[in-house]
C-alpha positions in Angstrom: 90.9 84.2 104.7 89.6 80.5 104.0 89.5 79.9 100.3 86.8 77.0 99.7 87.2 75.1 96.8 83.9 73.0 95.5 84.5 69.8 93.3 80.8 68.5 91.8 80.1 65.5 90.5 77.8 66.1 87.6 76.3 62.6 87.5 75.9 62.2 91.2 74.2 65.7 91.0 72.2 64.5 88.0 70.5 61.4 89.1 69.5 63.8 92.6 67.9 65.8 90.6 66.3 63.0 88.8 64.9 61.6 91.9 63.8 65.1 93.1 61.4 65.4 90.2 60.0 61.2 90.4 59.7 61.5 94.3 59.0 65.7 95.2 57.6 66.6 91.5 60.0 69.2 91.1 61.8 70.5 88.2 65.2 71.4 89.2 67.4 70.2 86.6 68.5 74.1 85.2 70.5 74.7 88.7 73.3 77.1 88.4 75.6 75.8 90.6 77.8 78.6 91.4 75.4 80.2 92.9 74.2 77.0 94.8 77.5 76.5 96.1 78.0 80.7 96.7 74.9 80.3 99.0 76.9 77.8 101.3 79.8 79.9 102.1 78.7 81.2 105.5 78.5 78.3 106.6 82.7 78.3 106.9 82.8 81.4 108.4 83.1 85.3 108.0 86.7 85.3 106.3 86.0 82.2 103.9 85.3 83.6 100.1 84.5 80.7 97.1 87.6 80.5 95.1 86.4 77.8 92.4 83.7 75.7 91.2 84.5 73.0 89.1 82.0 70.3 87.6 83.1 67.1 86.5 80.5 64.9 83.7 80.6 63.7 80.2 78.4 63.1 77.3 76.6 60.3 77.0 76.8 60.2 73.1 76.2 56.0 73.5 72.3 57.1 73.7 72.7 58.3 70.0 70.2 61.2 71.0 71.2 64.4 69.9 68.8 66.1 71.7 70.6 64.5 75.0 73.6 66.1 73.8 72.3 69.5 73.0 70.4 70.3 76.7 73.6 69.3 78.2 75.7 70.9 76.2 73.7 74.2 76.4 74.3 73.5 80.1 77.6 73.4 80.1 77.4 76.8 78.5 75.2 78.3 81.3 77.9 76.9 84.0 80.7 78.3 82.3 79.1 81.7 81.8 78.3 81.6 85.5 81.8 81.3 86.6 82.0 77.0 86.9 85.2 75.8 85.2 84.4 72.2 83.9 86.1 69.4 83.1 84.5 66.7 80.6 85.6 62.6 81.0 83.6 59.8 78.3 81.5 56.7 78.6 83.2 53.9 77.8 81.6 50.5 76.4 82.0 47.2 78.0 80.6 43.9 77.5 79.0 42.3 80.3 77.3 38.9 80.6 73.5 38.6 81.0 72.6 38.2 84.6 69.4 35.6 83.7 72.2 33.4 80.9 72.9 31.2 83.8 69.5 31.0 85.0 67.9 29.3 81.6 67.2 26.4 80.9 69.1 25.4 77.5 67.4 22.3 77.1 64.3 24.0 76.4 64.0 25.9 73.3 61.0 28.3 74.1 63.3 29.5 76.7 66.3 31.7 75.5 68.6 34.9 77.1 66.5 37.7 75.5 70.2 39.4 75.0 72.3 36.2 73.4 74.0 35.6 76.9 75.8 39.1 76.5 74.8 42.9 76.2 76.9 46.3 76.2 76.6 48.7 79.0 78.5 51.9 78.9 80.6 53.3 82.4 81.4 56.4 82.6 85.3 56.6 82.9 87.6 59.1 84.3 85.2 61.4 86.0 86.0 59.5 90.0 89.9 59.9 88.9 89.4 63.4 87.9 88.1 64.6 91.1 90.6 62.7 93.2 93.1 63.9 91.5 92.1 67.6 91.6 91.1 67.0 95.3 95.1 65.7 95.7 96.5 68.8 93.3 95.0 71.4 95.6 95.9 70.0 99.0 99.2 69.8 97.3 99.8 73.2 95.8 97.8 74.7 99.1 95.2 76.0 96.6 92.3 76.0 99.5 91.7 76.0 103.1 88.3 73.8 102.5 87.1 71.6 99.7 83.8 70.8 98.9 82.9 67.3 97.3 79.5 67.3 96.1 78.6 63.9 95.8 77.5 61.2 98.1 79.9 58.6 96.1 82.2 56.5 97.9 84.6 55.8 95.6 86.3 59.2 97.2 86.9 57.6 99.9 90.8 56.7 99.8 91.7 60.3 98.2 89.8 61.8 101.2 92.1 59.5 103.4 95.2 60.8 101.8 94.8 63.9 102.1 93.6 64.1 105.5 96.5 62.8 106.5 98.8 64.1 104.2 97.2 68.2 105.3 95.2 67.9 108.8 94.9 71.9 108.3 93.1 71.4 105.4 89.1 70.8 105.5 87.5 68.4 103.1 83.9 67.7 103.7 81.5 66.3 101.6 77.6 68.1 100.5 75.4 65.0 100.1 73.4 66.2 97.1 69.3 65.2 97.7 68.9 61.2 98.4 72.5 61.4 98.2 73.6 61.1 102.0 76.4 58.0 102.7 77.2 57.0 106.6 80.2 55.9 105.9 81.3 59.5 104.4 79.5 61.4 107.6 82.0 59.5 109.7 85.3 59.9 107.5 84.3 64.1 107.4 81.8 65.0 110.1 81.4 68.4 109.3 79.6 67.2 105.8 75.7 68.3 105.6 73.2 67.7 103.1 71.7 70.0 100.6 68.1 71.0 100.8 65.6 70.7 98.3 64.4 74.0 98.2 68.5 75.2 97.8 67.5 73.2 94.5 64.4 75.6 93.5 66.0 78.7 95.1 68.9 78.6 92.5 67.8 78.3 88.7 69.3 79.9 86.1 67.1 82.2 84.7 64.9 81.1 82.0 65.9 82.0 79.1 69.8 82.2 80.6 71.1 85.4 78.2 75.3 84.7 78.2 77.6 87.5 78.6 78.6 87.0 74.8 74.9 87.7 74.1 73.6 84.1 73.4 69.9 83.2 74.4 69.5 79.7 76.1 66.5 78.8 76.6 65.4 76.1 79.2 64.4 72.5 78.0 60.5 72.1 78.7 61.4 68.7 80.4 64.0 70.5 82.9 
C-alpha cells in the first residue's frame, strides 16, 4: 500500500485561483480540496490510498476587513469538515523603503515620495517553514510513501533536497496549481504534473456547504 500524503499551500493555491477568475472568468475559489486531491490518487497507482490533507495559510487581519476574515474563516470550516487538517501561520509587518525615494529629486519641492520615503508591507511568516518542516517530519517518522506539495513555490526547494537524499524510497513530487508551474521544480521531481482547470470547477463544495455538526455555510457571492 502507498500512503500519499498532500501538503497545500493556501496562498499559492489562492492567488491560482485568483488568476483563474481575471484570465478564464471562472469562479473557483469554494474548492474542497480533499476531494481535489482524492481525485489524483490513481495516478500513484492501484494500492496507493490518501492518508492526509493538510493546508497551510493565515489571516490576513492587516487588511482590517472583517468580511476577509469571515469567507476565510467559514472556509476553514468547510476544509475541516471535509476531512483537511489545517495549520494557520500570521502576517507579519515590516518596514520597507519606497522604491521611487531614491529616484526624486529633493531639490524640487513639487516633487515628493508619495509614502514619506518608507511604507509597511506585511509577509506572511511561518507558512514556507511549516511545510518543510512537515514535509521533513513525515519522511522521518515514515508517515508516507508519496508526498504531495501543492504549490509552484521555490522556496521548497532545499527541504525537497534533504529528503530526497535523506529517503530515495520515498516520492515527493510537486502539483503546480493553475499558472503555477516552475522549471526548476519539474527538474528536481519529474514526476510533478499540473492541475487542470476544470479539476478546479469539477470540485466545489456544495453551495450552501451543510457541516456534519449541522451548520449552514453558504458561498460568498464573489467566490
Amino acid at each position: 500500500m502507498s500512503r500519499v500524503v498532500f501538503l497545500i499551500d493556501g496562498f499559492n493555491m489562492y492567488h491560482s485561483l485568483v488568476d483563474a477568475h481575471n484570465t478564464l472568468g471562472i469562479y473557483a475559489k469554494w474548492l474542497d480540496l480533499h476531494s481535489l486531491c482524492r481525485s489524483y490518487i490513481p495516478l500513484f497507482g492501484k494500492d496507493a490510498v490518501l492518508e492526509e490533507v493538510h493546508y497551510f495559510s493565515a489571516f490576513a487581519h492587516h487588511k482590517n476587513d472583517a468580511s476577509v476574515i469571515k469567507r476565510h474563516e467559514a472556509y476553514k470550516n468547510c476544509l475541516e469538515d471535509a476531512g483537511v487538517i489545517t495549520h494557520m501561520g500570521r502576517f507579519k509587518a515590516r518596514t520597507t523603503q519606497c522604491p521611487l525615494s531614491g529616484k526624486i529629486d529633493d531639490g524640487d519641492p513639487a516633487i515628493q515620495c508619495p509614502l514619506g520615503g518608507h511604507f509597511t508591507r506585511h509577509d506572511e511568516k511561518e507558512t514556507d517553514v511549516a511545510i518543510a518542516v512537515k514535509l521533513c517530519e513525515l519522511v522521518h517518522k515514515k508517515r508516507a510513501e508519496i508526498i504531495v506539495l501543492v504549490t509552484g513555490d521555490t522556496d521548497l526547494t532545499p527541504a525537497v533536497r534533504l529528503c530526497n537524499e535523506d529517503s530515495p524510497k520515498t516520492t515527493v513530487l510537486f502539483a503546480f496549481p493553475y499558472k503555477r508551474s516552475n522549471a526548476e521544480l519539474k527538474r528536481l521531481a519529474p514526476k510533478s504534473f499540473e492541475i487542470s482547470i476544470d479539476a478546479y470547477k469539477r470540485h466545489q463544495f456544495h453551495n450552501p456547504m451543510i457541516l456534519s455538526d449541522g451548520r449552514q455555510i453558504n458561498k460568498p457571492s464573489s467566490w
